[in-house]
N, C-alpha and C positions, 0 to 999 in steps of 0.2 A: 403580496402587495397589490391591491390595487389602483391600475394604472388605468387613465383617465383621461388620455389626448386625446380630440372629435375633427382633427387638421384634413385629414386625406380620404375620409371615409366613405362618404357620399356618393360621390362617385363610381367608386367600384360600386357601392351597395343597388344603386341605378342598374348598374350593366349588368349585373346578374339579377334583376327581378324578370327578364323575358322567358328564362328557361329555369325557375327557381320553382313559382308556386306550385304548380301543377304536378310535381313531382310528390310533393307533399300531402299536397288533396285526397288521401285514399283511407280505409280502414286497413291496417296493419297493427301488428304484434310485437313489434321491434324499435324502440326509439331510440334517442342519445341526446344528454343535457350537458351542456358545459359549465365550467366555474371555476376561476379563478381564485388566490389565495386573498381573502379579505376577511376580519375578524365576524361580520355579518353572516359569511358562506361557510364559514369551515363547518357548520354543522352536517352541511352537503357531503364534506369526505367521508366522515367518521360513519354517518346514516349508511352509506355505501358499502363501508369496506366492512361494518360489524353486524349486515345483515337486513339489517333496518328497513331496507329499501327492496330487500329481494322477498321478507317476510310479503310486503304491499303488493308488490307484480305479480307476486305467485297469487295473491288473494284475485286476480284481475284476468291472471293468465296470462299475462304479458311480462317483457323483457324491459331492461331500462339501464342503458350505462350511462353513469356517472364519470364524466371526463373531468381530469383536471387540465389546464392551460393555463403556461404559466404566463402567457400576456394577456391581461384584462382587454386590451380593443383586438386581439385577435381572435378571443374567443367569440363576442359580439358581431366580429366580422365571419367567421367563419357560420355563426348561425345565420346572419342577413343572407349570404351563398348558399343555404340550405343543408350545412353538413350535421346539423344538429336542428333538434326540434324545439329545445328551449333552450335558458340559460340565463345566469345569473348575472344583473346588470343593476343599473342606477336608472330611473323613469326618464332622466334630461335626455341620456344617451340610448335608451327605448325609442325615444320620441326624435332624433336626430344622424340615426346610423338606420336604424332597421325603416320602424315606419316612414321617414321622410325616402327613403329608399323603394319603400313601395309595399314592405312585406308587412301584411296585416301580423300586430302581434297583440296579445292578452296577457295582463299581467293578473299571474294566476293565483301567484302568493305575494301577500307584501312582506318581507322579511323583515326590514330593518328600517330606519332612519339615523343619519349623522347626528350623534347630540353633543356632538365636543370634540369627535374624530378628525372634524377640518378646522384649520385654524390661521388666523393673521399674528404673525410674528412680528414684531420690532427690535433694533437694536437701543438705538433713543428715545424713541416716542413713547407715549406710556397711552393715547389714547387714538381712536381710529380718523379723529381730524386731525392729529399730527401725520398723518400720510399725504395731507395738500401739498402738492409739489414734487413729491419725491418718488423715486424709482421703485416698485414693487415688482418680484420675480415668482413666479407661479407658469404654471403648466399653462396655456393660454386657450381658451374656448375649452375648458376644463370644469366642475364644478369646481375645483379651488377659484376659477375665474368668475363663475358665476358668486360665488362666497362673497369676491370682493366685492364686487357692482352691488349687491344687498347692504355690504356693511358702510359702503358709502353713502348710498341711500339713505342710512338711518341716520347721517349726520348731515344730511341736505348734501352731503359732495355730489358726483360721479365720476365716473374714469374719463373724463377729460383733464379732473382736479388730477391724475396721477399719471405718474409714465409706465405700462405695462411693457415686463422683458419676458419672452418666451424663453422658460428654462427648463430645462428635464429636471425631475427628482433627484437624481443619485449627484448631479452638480449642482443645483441648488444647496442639498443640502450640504454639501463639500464646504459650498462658498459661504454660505451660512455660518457654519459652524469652526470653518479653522482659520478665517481669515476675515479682511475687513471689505470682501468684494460686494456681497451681497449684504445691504442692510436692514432691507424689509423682504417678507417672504409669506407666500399662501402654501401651504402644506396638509397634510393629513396622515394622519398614522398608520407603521408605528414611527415615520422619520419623523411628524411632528413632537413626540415624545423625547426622542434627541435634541430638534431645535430648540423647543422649552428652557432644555437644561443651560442654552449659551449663558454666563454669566452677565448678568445686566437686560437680558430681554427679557420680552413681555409681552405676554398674550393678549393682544389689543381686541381681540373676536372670535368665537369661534362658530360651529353651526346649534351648538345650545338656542342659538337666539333666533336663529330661526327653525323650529322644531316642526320636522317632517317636510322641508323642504327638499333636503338631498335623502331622496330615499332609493333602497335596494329593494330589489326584487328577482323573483323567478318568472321571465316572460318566455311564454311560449306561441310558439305559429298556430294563431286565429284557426287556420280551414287544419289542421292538424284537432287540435283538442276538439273542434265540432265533429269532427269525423271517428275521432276515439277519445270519448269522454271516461274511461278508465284507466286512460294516461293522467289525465288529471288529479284521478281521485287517489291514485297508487302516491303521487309525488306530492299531494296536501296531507293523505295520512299520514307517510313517512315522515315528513316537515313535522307532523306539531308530536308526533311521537316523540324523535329526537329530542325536539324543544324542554317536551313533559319531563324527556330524563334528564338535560341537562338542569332543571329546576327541581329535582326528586331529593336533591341534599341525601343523597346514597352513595354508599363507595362507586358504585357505576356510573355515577355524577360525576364523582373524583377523576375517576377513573377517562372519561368520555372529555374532562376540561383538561386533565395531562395531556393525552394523545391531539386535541384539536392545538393545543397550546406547541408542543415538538412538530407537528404537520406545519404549523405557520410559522415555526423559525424563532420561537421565544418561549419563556420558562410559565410557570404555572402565574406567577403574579405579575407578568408581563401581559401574558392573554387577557389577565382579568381586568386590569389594568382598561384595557380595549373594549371590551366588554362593557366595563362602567361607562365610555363615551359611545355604546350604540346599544342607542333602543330597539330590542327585540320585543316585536310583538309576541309574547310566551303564549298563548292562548288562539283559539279562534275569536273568541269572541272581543277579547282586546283587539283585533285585528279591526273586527267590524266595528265596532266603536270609533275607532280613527277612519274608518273608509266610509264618512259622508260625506255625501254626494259636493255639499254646499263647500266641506274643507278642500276636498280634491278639487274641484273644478277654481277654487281662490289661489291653490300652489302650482296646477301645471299653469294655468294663466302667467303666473310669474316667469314660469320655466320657457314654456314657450314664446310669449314676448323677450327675455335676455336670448334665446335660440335665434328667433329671427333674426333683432338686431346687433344679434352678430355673425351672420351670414350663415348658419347651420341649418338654414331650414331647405338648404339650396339657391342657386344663383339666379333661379327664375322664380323663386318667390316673391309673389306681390304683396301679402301681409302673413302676419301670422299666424291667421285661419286657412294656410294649404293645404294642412294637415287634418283632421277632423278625429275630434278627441270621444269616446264614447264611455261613459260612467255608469255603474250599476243599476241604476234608475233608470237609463233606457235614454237621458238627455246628453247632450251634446252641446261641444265647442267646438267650433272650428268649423270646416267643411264637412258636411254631411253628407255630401256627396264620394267622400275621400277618406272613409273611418277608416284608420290604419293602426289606432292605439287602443286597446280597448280594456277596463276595467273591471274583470269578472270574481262579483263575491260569490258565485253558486257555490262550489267546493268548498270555500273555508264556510259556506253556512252549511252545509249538508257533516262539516268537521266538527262545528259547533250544536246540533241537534245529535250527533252520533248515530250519521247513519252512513259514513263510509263504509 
């Protein structure tokens, strides 16, 4: 499940950038990638555990574990402290735990985008202007929260039109679903899947509509990958190998969607189920196709103005350019004095010419 609170982070991720980078800055032989259980990542376990990933390192001469963790902001946290060199995240919370923190980081693979994964629930409402007035429960300064500030947007509201209740997952969905406490609700799979089924609701939104807003990725430590660029190229091979098999419609395909499907806690048409609401880029070169310069610099703009104005970019920020965003083309938003996020297509294009 991935979990997806941005409440307490900053902070810590501050107090450790004094004695973090510099630890990192070296050429070595030994790395560690975190990932938590999300229908986007679980290609991470299976690449690991069936080889996949050790075929790559041996190709580099290098080493590489793949950790799992089961809390999505601890593993983000434990990479902003330096105990891991990448790890598999969402760009809002790239942009708001690590980089706002200080740690340059590179997003080296784009994995995925939410196409239906996050959603606005109703008990009565049937449409996303029946929310004017009413109480809405989601995880708060979340991208379920960011979800909703978008889907009021598109009906001229904003969250002034509604009352936001900071709720965890596993009571939201309690309250959702057995009882009459909670009646509107932002969620993401696979509880959204459950919430669905309440009798009488209705999926007033979900992230279909805004495609390639809430995206995953694999970000790794900036002066790390500059310093051993066959860290990178070991864990993009790996990446679109996996992918290949999962799309190869072979028993080993079968075989590879069982196992990722029982790793994440649900059956073969449960997984796929998940699958169908998140776009995998299958290929390198679909990757590249979505990673222009003009789309990315139009969504983290989104991403980082809902960041600021809701206090994530930290408490002494004066706009939303604190941060300095760097995109494959070599331009920039934000402070450019302060690049801490940075966009790198080299490896998925060296994936796509086939010359890892």
């Amino acid at each position: 499940m991935r979990k997806r609170l941005l409440t307490t982070l900053i902070a810590l991720a501050t107090c450790c950038l004094a004695f973090m980078t510099p630890a990192m800055a070296e050429k070595k032989d030994h790395f560690r990638v975190a990932w938590s259980i999300y229908a986007g990542w679980m290609p991470w376990g299976y690449l690991a555990d069936h080889g996949i990933l050790k075929k790559w390192a041996d190709k580099y001469h290098i080493t590489i574990d793949i950790v799992q963790l089961n809390d999505y902001i601890e593993s983000i946290n434990q990479y902003t402290a330096g105990k891991f060199d990448g790890c598999g995240m969402a760009t809002m919370d790239t942009l708001t735990i690590p980089a706002v923190g200080g740690v340059d980081t590179t997003v080296l693979i784009m994995g995925d985008y939410s196409n239906g994964n996050d959603g606005i629930v109703m008990k009565k409402g049937k449409s996303v202007s029946d929310l004017k007035g009413q109480q809405v429960n989601l995880v708060e300064f979340s991208v379920s929260h960011y979800l909703l500030a978008r889907a009021l947007n598109s009906v001229g509201l904003s969250e002034r039109d509604v009352k936001t209740v900071n709720t965890t997952e596993s009571d939201g969905v309690a309250a959702f679903t057995s009882s009459n406490d909670i009646q509107n609700i932002v969620s993401w799979n696979p509880m959204l899947s459950d919430i669905k089924k309440v009798p009488g609701s209705t999926l007033v939104f979900d992230s279909s509509k805004i495609p390639g807003e809430i995206m995953d990725v694999m970000a790794v430590n900036t002066q790390t990958l500059k310093d051993n660029p066959d860290f990178g190229k070991a864990l993009t091979g790996a990446w679109y190998e996996m992918l290949a098999l999962m799309n190869s419609g072979t028993p080993e395909a079968d075989k590879a969607i069982a196992s990722m499907a029982a790793a994440s806690g649900t059956d073969v048409p449960g997984f796929k189920a998940q699958l169908a609401t998140t776009y995998l880029f299958n290929t390198p070169a679909e990757t590249l196709k979505f990673e222009s310069p003009a789309e990315m610099k139009r969504i983290m703009d989104l991403v980082r103005t809902f960041s600021f104005e809701h206090g994530l970019l930290g408490q002494n920020a004066a706009s939303k350019d604190v941060v300095g965003i760097e995109f494959p083309d070599g331009s920039t938003i934000g402070d450019p004095k302060n690049i801490k996020f940075r966009f790198n297509t080299k490896f998925t294009e060296m994936a796509a010419e086939g010359k890892l």
